[in-house]
N, C-alpha and C positions, 0 to 999 in steps of 0.2 A: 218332560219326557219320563217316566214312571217307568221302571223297572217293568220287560215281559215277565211274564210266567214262565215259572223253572219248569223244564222238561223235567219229567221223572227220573232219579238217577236210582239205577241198581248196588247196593254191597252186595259185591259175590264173594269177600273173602274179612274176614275177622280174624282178632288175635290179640291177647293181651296176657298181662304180667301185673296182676294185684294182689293188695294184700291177703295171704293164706290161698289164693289161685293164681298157679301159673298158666295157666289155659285156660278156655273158654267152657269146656265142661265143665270143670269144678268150679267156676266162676258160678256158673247156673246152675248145679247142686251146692252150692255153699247159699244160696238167692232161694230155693226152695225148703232149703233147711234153716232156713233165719239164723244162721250163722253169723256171729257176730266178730270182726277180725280188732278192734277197737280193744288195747287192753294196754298196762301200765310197761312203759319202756323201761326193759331190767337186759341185765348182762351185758356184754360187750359193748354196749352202743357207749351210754356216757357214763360219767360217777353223779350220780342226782345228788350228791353233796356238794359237787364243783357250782352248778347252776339249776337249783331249785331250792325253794324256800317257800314259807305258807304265810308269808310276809308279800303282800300284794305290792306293797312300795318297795322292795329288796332292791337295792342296784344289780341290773345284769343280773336277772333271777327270770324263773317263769315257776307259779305257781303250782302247772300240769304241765306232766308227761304221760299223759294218756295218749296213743298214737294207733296209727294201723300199718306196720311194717309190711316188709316183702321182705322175707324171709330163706334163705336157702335154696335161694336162683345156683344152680349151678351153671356152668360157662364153657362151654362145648367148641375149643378153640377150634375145631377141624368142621366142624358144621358151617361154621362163620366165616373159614379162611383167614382168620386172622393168625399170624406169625407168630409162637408162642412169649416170645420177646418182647413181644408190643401188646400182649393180653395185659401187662404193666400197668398201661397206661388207661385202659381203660375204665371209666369211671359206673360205678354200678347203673347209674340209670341210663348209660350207653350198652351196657346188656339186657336192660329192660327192654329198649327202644329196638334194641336190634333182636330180643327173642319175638318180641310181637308183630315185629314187623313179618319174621321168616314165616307165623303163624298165620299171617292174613296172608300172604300171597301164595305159601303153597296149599291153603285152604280152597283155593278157588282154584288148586291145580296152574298156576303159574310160579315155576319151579326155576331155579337156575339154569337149569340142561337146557328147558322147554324152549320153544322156536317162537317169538312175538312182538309186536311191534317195541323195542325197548327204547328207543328216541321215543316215542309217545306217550311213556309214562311220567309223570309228576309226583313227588316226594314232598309232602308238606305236614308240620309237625305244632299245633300247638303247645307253645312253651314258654315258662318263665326262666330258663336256667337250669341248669343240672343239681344246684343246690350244693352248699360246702358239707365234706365230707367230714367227717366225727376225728379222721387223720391230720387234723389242724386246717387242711384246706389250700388253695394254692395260692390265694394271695396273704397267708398269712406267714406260713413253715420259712418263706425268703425275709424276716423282716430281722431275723437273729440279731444282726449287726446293732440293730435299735435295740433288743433286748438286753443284748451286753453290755452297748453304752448306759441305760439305764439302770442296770445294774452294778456299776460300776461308781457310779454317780451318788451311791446313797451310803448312811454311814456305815449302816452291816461290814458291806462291802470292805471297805478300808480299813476290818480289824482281819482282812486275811494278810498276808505275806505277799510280795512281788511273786515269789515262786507259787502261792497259792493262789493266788488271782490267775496267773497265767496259766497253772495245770487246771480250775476249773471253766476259763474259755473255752479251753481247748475241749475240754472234754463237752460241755455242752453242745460246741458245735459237732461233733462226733456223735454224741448218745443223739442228736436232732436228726441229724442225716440217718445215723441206722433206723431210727423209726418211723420217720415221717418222712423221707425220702426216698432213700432203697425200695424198689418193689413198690412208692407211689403209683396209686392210679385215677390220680383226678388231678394233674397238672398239663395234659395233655394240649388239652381246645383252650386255653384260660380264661373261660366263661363262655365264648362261643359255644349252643347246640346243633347250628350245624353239618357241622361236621358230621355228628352222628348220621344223620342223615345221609351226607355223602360218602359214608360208610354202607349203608345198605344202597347206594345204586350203584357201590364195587361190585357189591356180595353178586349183583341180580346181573351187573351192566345194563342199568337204566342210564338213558340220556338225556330225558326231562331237565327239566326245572326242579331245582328242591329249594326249601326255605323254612325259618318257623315263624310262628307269629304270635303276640302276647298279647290278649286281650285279658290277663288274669287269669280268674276261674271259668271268665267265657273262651279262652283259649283255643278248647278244642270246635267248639261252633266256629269259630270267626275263620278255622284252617279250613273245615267243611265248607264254610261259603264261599274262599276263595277256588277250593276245588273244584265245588262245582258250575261257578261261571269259568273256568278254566274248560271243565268238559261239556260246556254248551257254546262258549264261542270256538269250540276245534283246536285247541290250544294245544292240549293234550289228549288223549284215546282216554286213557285210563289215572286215576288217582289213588296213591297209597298213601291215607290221610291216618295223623292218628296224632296222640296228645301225651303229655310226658309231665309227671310231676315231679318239682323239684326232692333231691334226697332229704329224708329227717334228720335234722339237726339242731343241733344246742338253740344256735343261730334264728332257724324259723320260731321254735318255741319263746325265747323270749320278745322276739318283736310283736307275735302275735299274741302273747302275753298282755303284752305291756298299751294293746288295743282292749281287754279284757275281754275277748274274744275265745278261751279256751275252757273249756270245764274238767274242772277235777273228779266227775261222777259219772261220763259218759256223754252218749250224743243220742238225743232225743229228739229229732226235727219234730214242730209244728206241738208237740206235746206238753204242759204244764211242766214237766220237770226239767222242758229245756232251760240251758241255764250254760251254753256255751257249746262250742265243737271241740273236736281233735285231732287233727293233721293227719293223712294219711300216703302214702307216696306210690309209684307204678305207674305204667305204662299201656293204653291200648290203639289198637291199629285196624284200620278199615280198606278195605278195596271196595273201589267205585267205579263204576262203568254205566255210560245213559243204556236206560233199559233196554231199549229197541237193542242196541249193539249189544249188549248180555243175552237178550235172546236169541240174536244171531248166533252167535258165539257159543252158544250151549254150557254156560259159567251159570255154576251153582249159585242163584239168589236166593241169598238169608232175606232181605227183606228191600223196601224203596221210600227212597227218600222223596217227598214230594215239592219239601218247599223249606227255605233255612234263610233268617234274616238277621241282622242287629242291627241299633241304634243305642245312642248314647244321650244322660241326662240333659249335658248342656252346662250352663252355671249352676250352681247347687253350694252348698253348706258345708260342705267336708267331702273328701278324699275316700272315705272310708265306708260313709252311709252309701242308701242306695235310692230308689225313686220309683211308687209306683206308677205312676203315668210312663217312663220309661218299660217297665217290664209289660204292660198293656201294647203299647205298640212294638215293640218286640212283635207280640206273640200274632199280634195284627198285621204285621208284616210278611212274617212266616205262612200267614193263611191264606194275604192276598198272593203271592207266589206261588203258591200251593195249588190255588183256586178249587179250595176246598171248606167248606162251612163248620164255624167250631163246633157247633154241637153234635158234628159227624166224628168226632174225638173221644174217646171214652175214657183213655188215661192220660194223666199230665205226669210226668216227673218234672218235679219243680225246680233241684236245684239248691233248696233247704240243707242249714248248714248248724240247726241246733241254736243257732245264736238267734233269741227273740225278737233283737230289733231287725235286725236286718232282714227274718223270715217275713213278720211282718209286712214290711211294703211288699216283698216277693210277692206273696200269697194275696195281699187287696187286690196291687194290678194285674194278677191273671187271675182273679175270682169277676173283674171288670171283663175282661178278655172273653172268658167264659160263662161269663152270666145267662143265665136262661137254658142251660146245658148242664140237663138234671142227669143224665147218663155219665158223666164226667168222675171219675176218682183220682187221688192225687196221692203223690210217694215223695219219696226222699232217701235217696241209695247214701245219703252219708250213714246212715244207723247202722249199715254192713262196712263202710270201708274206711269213714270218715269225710272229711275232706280234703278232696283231693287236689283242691286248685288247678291249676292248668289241664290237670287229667278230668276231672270230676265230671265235666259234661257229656267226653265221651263214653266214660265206664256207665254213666248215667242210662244214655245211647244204646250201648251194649245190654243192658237187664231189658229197656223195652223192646230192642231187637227180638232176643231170648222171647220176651212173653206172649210178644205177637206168634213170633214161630209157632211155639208151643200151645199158642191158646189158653195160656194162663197167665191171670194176673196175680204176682205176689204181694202179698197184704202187707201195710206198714206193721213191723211186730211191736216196735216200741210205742207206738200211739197207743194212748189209753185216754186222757182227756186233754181236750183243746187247752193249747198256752191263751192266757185270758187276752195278749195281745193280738193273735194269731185271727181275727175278724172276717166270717164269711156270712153272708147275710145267705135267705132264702132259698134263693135259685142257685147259689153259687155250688162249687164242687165239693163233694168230701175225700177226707182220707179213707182211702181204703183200709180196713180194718180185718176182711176176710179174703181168703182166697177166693176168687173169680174167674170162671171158665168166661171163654172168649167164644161161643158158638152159634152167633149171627149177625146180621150188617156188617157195614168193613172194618176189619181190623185197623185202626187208626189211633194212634198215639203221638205224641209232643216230648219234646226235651226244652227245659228252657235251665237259663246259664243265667248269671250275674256277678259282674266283678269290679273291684275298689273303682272308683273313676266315674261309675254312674253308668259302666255298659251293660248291654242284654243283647241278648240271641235267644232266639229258637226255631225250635225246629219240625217239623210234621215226618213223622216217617206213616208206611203202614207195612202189612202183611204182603207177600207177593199171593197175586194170583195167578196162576196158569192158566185159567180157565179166560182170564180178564179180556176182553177185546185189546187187539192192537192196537197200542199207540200210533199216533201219522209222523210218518217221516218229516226228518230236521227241514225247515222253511231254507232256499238261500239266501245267505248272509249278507248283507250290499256292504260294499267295499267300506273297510273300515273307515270313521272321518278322519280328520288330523284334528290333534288338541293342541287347543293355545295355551301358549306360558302367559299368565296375564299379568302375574306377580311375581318377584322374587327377591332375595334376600341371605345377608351371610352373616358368619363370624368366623374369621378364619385368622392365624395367625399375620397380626400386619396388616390385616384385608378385615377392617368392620365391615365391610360394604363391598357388591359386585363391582361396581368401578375401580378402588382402591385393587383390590383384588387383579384386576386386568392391567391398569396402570404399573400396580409391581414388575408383572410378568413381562411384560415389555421392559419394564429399564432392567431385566436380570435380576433385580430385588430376590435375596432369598433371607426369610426370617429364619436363620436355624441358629442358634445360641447354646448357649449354656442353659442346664437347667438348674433353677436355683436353689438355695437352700430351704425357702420357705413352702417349696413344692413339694419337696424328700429330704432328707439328709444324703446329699450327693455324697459328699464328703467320708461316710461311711462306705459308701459302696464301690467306688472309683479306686479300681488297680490298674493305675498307667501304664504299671509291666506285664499287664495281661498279654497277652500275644491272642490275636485275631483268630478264631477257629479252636483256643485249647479248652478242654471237658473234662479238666478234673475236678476231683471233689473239693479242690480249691476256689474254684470258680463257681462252687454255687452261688456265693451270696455279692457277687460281683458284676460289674458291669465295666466294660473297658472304654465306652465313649458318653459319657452320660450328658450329649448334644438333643436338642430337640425345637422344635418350632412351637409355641404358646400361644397360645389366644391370652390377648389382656385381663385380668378379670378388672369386673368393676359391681359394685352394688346391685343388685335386682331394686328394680323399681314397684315391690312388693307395693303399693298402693296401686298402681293401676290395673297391678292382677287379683287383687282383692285375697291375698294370703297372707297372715297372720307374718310378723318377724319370725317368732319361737318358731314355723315351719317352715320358713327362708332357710334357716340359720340349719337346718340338717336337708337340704335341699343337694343334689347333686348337681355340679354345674351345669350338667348333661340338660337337664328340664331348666335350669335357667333361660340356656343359653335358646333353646328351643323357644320356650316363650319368648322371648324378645326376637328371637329372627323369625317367628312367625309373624307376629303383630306387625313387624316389619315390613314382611312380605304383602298381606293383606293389605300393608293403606299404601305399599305401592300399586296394587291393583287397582286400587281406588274406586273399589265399589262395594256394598255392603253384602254379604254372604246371607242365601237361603238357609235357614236354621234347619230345617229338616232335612236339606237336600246338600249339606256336604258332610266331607268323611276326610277325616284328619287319616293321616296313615305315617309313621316316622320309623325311619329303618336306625334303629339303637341295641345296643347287647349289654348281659348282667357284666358285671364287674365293674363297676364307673366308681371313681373315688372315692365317693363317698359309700359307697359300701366295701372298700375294702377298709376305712377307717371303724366302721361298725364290726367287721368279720373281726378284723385282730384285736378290738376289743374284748368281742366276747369268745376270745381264742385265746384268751390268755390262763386260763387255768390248767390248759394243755402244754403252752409253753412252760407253764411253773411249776409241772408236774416232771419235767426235763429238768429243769432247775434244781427241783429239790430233792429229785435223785442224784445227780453230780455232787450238792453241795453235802449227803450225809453221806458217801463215800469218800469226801475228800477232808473230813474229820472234822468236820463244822458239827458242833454238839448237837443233836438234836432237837433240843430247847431253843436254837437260835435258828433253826431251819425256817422254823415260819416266822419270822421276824425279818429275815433274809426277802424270802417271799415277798410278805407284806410291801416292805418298801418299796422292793422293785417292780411289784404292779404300781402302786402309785406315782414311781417315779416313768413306769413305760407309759402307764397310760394319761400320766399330764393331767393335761389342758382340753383334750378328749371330752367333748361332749357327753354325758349319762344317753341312756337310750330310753325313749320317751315315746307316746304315740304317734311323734311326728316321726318318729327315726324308720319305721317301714314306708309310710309314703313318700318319702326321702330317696330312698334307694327303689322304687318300684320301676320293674323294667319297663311296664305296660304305663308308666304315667306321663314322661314326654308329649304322649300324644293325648290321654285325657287331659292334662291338665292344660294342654293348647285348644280343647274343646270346651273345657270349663271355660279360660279366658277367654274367646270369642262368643261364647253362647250358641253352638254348633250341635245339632243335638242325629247326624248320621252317624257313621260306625266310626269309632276312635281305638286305633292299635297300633304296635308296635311292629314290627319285621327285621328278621337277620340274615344273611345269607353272606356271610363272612365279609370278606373288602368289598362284593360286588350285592352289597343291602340296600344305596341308596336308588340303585338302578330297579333292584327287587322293588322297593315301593314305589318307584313311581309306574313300575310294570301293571301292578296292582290298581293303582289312581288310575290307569289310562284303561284299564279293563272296565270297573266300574262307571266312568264317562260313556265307555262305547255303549253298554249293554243297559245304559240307565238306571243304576241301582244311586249314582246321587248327580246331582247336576255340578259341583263344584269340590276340587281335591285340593284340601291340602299336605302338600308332602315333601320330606327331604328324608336327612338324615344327621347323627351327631355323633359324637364320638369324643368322651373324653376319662381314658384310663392310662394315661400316664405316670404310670405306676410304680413305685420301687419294683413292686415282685414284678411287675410285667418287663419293663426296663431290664430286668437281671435275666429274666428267663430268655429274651429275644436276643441277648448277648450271647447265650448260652447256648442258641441253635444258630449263631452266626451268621444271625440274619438285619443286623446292624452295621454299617459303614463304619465303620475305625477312624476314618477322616472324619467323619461327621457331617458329608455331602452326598447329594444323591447326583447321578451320573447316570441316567439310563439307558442301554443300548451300548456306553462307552467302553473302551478300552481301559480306563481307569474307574468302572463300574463296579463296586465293593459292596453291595449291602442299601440299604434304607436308612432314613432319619423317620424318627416320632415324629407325627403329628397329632391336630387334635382342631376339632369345629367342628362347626353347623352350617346345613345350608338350606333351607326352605322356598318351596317354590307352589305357586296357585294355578291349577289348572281348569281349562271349561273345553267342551266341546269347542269346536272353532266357530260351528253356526251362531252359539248361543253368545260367545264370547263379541263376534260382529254385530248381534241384535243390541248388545249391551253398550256395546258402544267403548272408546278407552283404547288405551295401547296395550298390543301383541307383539311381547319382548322376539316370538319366535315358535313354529309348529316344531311338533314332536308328529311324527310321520310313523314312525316304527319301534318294536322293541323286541329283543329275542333272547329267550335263555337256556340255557343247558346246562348236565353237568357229565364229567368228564367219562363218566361210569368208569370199568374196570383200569385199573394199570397197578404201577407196581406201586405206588404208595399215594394214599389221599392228599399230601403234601404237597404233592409236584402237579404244575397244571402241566396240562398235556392241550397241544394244539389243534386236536381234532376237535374238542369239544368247545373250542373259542371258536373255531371255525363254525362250529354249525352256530351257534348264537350269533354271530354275525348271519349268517345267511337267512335263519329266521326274522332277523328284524328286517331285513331287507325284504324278505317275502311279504311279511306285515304290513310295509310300508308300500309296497308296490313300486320302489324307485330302482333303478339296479345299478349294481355296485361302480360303475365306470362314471356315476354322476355326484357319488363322494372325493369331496376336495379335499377334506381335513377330516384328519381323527384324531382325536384326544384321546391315546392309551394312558394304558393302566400304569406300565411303564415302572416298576418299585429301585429298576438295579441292582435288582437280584438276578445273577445269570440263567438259576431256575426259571425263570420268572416270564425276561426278558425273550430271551431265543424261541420259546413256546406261542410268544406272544406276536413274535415278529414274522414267524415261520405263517400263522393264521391269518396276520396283516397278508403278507404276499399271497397265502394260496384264493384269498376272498377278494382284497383290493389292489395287487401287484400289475402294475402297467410300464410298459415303457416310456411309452407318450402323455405328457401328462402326468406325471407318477403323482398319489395321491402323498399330501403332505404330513408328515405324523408331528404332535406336539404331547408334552407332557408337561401336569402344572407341578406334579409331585415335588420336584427339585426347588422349587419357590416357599412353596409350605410346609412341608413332610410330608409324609403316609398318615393321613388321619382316618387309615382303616374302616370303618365303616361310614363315615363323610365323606370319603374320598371323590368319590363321583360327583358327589354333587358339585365340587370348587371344577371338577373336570364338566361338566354341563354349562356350568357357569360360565365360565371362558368359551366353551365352544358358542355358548348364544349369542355372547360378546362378541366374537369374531365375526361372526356373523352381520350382527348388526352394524358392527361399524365396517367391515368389510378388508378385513386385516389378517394375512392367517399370521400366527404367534411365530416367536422364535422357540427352537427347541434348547434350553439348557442344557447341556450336557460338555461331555466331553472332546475334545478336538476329533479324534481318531474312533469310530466305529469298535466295535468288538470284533475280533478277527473272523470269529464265527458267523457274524452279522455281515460280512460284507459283502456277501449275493443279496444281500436286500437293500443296499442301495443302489438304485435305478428303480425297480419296482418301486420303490418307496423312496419317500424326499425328507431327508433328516436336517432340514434347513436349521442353521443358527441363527438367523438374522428373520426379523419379521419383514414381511413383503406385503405390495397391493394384492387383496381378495377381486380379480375381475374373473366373468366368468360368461358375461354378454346378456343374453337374453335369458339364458335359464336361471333356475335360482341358484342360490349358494345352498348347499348341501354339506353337513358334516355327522359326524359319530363320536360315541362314547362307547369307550370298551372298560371292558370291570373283571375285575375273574376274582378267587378266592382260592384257600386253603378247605378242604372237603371235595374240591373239583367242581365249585357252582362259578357258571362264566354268565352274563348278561351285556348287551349291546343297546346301544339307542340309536336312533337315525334324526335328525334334527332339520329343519328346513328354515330359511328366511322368510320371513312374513310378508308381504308384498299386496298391500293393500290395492284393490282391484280398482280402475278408474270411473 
């Protein structure tokens, strides 16, 4: 079943935040003037004495700091409604995100005041992360307690005085908090983007769906794609897409250093003196609307998008390279969608990133692409802004927008002669070298994207015509199918396996423990006499219940996924854990996967262990920059000041792994799911997705879109989650959103908070026809899925039960079944009374019956909050139940929350598990999910029922 043809989608509204342009004019007068924003990172940012050296092998060194900053954004807290209190918090490329965004929407005349469909729009954001701040960073500034012990431990140390040792604790922790606490604003989302996001569908009160999704540097293509089969299957009216590069930091510079990836001389895409890139950071933002309804609408169209694809290498040689036979069908993909002929195309922006090898493949497989398409010229916007990874494609987007409008092409200015690797034969395309008016045949242009992992995108936009004939109205849709779960699979604390998993649940099993010492140094951070709820400056670096539910570790079976030890060994568990429950998943499907025709999708977020181990390593010249200010006030000779120093980075940083090539694709937020396409040999779209706790439902929202509309025949999807963290641990104490008991309790009377979690859960999806032709067992249909997010209220933090309500009602619409034929639901359920009451108030007002009352179950209380996994162990069991026909007991507390108790009757808070009978009809249940940013999601699930 091969993907239809994309109706044409209209941008009516643009908007962005790059470097040296905060706006879209100057974006396109800095683009006309070969303006170059690439130049040597000085002043305030870092001390290029702490981490730079012209020693390519330096430890924790990067060679170049050539960069493209965004510089002298000012922050307009009454524009944005943000509370001047909480401008704090705010992290700069959450003002990026949010000035670009205010600029794409009221560019197209949809304004805050204005009167319009705002449940219809969708917020999606290509992103890797916000990136650590130059302020030490948030999972670093909480680690003090290891720094003092480490410093304490070495002999410097021990020629101070008891009195001396103790006044300079004290004062380190003091001079830490006044600078890199006070007035922090990047501790906020603690890696989550978004939030951001559901920040601006405050600002507007949108009620859509928001999410972001990490393809890399193809980031911002893979958000376009899912926007707009979003606004072809009626999902949403309208899309405000747009891509967000992580902040510059020490951090980026050496990982991509230490891939020798950077140039000390500048960025010269496709040019002989290429010889490396330069990082560049910002923000841009698009509004989309299918044409036909922009021209109803009377919305100003900048330009139309015709057709946007990705695919990924599959198995391949490295993490890092790229492939051109991938960036060919890419571009092949985009055209069959498009249904449009290359050599109707006259410019390509490539994507080119200055680095030879990698432009290379780029530039064979789209001179294959376009062969024979002598009209064809080709660019590369990193020579103006750098590389901008996760933004790069759409700022990319944005100059061919600009040049079509305009009717002018801008000439590459840095090209002078071909890099001798850079190979275009005959027919193929050239760099554009001169400026080129655009003054007949269609305006038509391409954006193509490539990033670590082996993915590509691209894209076809053109010029709007007025004049153009009508497009024909949308065909109607036949009722959507149901998708089969044909595989699945876990890692969950206690629960290797879906059965294990359900078995706990039933006997009351709950794995929550202690966390040990080899995970953190608990033992530093645990004040028993904390008291529940206090926030002084005493309690930063503490945690009062340091209980949590673990997943086993055990070895990766690095042979049968063909990765090297040395790149095991800086691997996050996160991608471990993924690889082995997918592989999982698959041979319980027990059938072998169409290599082009599926698409890995894993809903995972930056901060996973092993990159907070990377961050505070290379955060430590900041830490000892605290240090050795303390220690020459407290009359420690000067001469011995770095000695002091010395020690104690070697004594903090151990045992600490050096950072190596391996140490970026280690921590890559975007790898989970390529390197689950690597090891299967899967070569459809492979990416990442976040949408706070309610992610894993986002991706399989996504897998079941792409089934319906035929973009692949086969999904693999879950979700993972593992940052069990000191700083995160200290911080979730610290907003007293941790149970003091160390139990979860949800709904109860004795309902105090959340425990850590942490897993995986992976699951294989097919159309239900295709899954029947195939023959095998159907664990269970997925019928429906619905999302929203909360839009306006009084803080992004607190979910609000209107907007759980409508995500239930959308998957229910989705699914065609109605709500009085749901038996079970598996809430979100945390025991958090925020949480809880919002949660239970939208259970009654969607599923609340007297007769019958629909029964609620939560697994949370068995394994913890494993935040962005979470759903899936809640899928899990509801398919479970299902199958075997059992609805679950609820753990929790004897007595109801006093609040809660008009909701039993309408709802059945059974402790005891019972027979699932239900007669003739099927067994029906849900999965509910909500987050922090106000994004809710819902699933509807059906029993499979093999037809006679």
């Amino acid at each position: 079943m091969p993907a239809e043809r994309q109706e044409p989608i209209a941008i009516i509204g643009m908007g962005c935040v790059l470097p040296d342009a905060h706006d879209v004019p100057t974006f396109w007068k800095n683009l006309q003037a070969g303006h170059v924003a690439v130049r040597p990172l000085t002043g305030a940012r870092w001390d290029w004495s702490a981490y730079g050296s012209d020693d390519p092998s330096a430890v924790d060194r990067t060679t170049s700091f050539l960069g493209a900053p965004v510089e002298g954004l000012k922050f307009d807290w009454k524009k944005f409604k943000v509370p001047p209190i909480e401008t704090r918090l705010l992290h700069t490329i959450e003002m990026m995100v949010l000035e670009a965004a205010v600029q794409a929407m009221t560019s197209a005349g949809y304004t805050p005041e204005r009167e319009f469909a705002r449940d219809r729009v969708a917020v999606i954001a290509g992103s890797s992360g916000m990136g650590r701040k130059s302020n030490l960073g948030f999972n670093t500034k909480w680690r003090l307690p290891e720094l003092l012990r480490a410093a304490s431990q070495t002999e410097a140390w021990k020629e101070l005085s008891s009195e001396q040792a103790e006044h300079v604790a004290r004062q380190v922790q003091e001079e830490l908090v006044r600078q890199h606490i006070d007035g922090s604003d990047d501790w906020a989302f603690w890696g989550f983007m978004s939030p951001v996001l559901g920040r601006v569908c405050s600002l507007f009160d949108l009620h859509g769906p928001h999410f972001c999704v990490d393809a890399h540097a193809a980031s911002g293509l893979a958000a376009l794609e899912t926007a707009v089969q979003g606004l072809m299957s009626g999902e949403w009216d309208m899309a405000l897409v747009g891509a967000a590069s992580p902040a510059l930091s020490p951090m980026e510079y050496v990982l991509h250093d230490k891939l020798r990836r950077l140039s000390r001389r500048g960025v010269f895409p496709l040019d002989a003196r290429a010889d490396g890139t330069a990082l560049g950071e910002g923000a841009v933002m698009f509004l989309l609307k299918p044409l036909e309804a922009a021209r109803r609408d009377g919305d100003p169209i900048q330009g139309v998008l015709r057709g946007v694809g990705g695919v990924n290498r599959g198995a391949g040689p490295s993490m890092t390279a790229t492939d051109a036979q991938a960036h060919r069908r890419a571009a092949e993909e985009a055209h069959r969608r498009a249904a449009v002929a290359a050599d109707s195309v006259c410019f390509v922006e490539t994507g080119a990133t200055g680095v030879p090898s990698w432009d290379a493949h780029l530039v064979e497989g789209l001179s294959d692409a376009y062969r024979g398409s002598n009209g064809v010229s080709l660019g590369a916007i990193s020579e103006s802004v750098g590389d901008l990874q996760a933004a790069s494609s759409l700022a990319a987007m944005l100059k061919v927008l600009l040049m079509l409008r305009e009717r002018t092409l801008v000439p590459q200015r840095s090209f002078q002669t071909r890099h001798p690797d850079v190979v275009l034969g005959d027919t193929s395309p050239r760099v554009l070298t001169e400026q080129a008016a655009l003054t007949r045949g269609p305006r038509r242009a391409a954006v193509h994207a490539a990033g670590f992992g082996g993915v590509a995108w691209h894209a076809v936009v053109e010029a709007y015509e007025p004049e153009a004939p009508q497009v024909r109205g949308r065909a109607p849709r036949p009722p959507a199918e149901p998708i089969a779960m044909v595989g699945f699979a876990c890692k969950y604390p206690d629960a290797p396996s879906p059965e294990v998993l359900w078995d706990n649940a039933l006997k009351g099993h709950c794995a929550v423990g202690d966390i040990p010492e080899s995970r953190w140094p608990v033992s530093l951070y645990h004040d028993a006499s904390r008291a529940w709820g206090e926030t002084s400056r005493e309690t930063f670096f503490r945690v009062y219940s340091p209980k949590a539910a673990l997943v086993a570790e055990s070895p990766l079976r690095f042979t049968e996924f063909g990765i090297p030890p040395n790149a095991v060994a800086r691997m996050d568990p996160a991608q471990r854990w993924t690889l082995e429950v997918a592989k999982a998943a698959v041979a319980d499907a027990g059938r072998s996967l169409p290599s082009e025709r599926t698409a890995v999708i894993v809903a995972t977020t930056p901060g996973n262990l092993q990159e907070v181990a990377v961050e505070t390593r290379l955060a430590f010249p900041e830490l000892a920059s605290v240090y050795r200010q303390v220690l020459s006030r407290s009359g420690v000779p000067m001469d011995n000041v770095e000695r002091f120093v010395a020690q104690a980075r070697e004594a903090f940083q151990g045992q600490q792994p050096s950072i190596t090539s391996d140490s970026l694709p280690g921590i890559l937020n975007s790898a989970p799911a390529t390197r689950v396409a690597r090891a299967l040999d899967v070569r459809g779209p492979a990416f990442t997705v976040e949408s706070a706790c309610a992610s894993t439902l986002t991706a399989l929202s996504l897998a079941i879109q792409g089934l319906r509309d035929g973009r692949w025949d086969v999904a693999v999807v879950g979700g993972v989650w593992s940052q069990i963290t000191a700083p995160y641990c200290v911080n979730m104490c610290f907003v007293g959103a941790i149970s003091p008991k160390g139990r979860m309790r949800p709904f109860s009377q004795e309902a105090d908070g959340f425990v850590h979690g942490e897993g995986c859960g992976i699951f294989v999806l097919k159309r239900l026809s295709d899954a029947k032709r195939d023959g095998g067992r159907i664990h269970a249909l997925i019928r429906g899925v619905g999302g929203s997010t909360d839009g306006r209220g009084k803080s992004i933090f607190a979910s609000q039960a209107r907007g759980q309500a409508l995500a239930m009602r959308r998957a229910l619409h989705d699914s065609g079944v109605g709500a009085e034929s749901i038996q079970y639901v598996e809430a979100h359920a945390t025991g958090m009374l925020e949480g809880d009451l919002p949660e239970a108030g939208a259970l009654v007002e969607v599923y609340g019956r007297e007769s019958q009352p629909v029964r609620i179950g939560a697994i949370k209380p068995h394994i913890g909050h494993s935040y962005i996994a979470s759903a899936g162990a809640g899928v899990l069991r509801a398919v479970l139940a299902l199958q075997r026909g059992v609805l679950p007991p609820l753990f929790t507390g004897a007595a109801l929350n006093a609040r809660l108790a008009s909701s039993e009757g309408p709802l059945s808070f059974a402790r005891d598990a019972s027979p699932w009978g239900v007669g003739d009809a099927p067994r029906r249940a849900a999965v509910n999910a909500y987050g922090f940013g106000g994004t809710n999601y819902h699933l509807i699930l059906e029993e499979y029922r093999d037809a006679p």
